[in-house]
N, C-alpha and C positions, 0 to 999 in steps of 0.2 A: 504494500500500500504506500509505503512511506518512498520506493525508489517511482514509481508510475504517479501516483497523484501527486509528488511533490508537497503534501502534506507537513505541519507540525503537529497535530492534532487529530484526533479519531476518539468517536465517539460509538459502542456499541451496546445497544440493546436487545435484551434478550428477556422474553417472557413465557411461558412455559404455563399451559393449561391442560387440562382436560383431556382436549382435543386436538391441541396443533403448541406448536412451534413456533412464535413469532419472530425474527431476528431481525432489526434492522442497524446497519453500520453507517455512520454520514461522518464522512470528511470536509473539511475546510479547505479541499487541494483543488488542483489546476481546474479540474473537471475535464470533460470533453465534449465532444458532439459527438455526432453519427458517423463523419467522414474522418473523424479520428478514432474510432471504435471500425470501420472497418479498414483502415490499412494499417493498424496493430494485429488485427485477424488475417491481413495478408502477410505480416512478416511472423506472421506464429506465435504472438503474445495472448494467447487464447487464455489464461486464468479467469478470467469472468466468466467465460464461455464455456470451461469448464466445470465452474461452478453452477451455473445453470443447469447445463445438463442432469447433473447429480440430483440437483434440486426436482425438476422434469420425473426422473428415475424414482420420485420417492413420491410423485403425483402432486408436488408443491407448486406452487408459486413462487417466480422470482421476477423483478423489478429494479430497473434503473433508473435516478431521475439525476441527470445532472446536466448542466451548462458550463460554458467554457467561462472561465474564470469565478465559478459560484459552489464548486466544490462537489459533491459527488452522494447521494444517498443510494441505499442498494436496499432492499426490502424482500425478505424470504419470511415464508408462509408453510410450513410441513405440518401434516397431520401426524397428528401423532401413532395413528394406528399403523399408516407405512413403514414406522420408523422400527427396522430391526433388533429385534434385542441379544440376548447372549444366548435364546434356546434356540433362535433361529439358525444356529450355526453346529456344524457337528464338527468339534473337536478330536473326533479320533482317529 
């Protein structure tokens, strides 16, 4: 975060119900637009896009809001029912 958004400051919340997963992170950094979110994805800086995906994978929501020079909020939404636990996995 701190080498791409150019950032001193991050801010993350995390709320956790019931139901879902709330996470949102917002920075104070550069931000971007669209035309710099896609030729970061043409040179292979895909970490957001990655994160997404995972997000997608777990039936979430994920959300970007930022403008160039206004810093950067990112907003994930996971149900909790998607969310694997330790039985889901066979250890032996």
């Amino acid at each position: 975060m701190v080498k791409h958004a150019q950032t001193t400051q991050a801010t993350v919340k995390i709320i956790y119900t019931k139901t879902k997963i709330d996470l949102e992170i917002i920075d104070d950094g550069i931000g971007f637009n669209e035309e710099t979110a896609q030729r970061a994805k043409l040179n292979h800086h895909l970490g957001l896009r990655s994160m997404q995906k995972r997000i997608e994978l777990l039936q979430g929501e994920f959300e970007i809001i930022s403008k160039m020079n206004e810093g950067t909020i990112i907003k994930i939404v996971i149900p909790v029912e998607n969310i694997p636990t330790r039985e889901d996995f066979d250890y032996e």
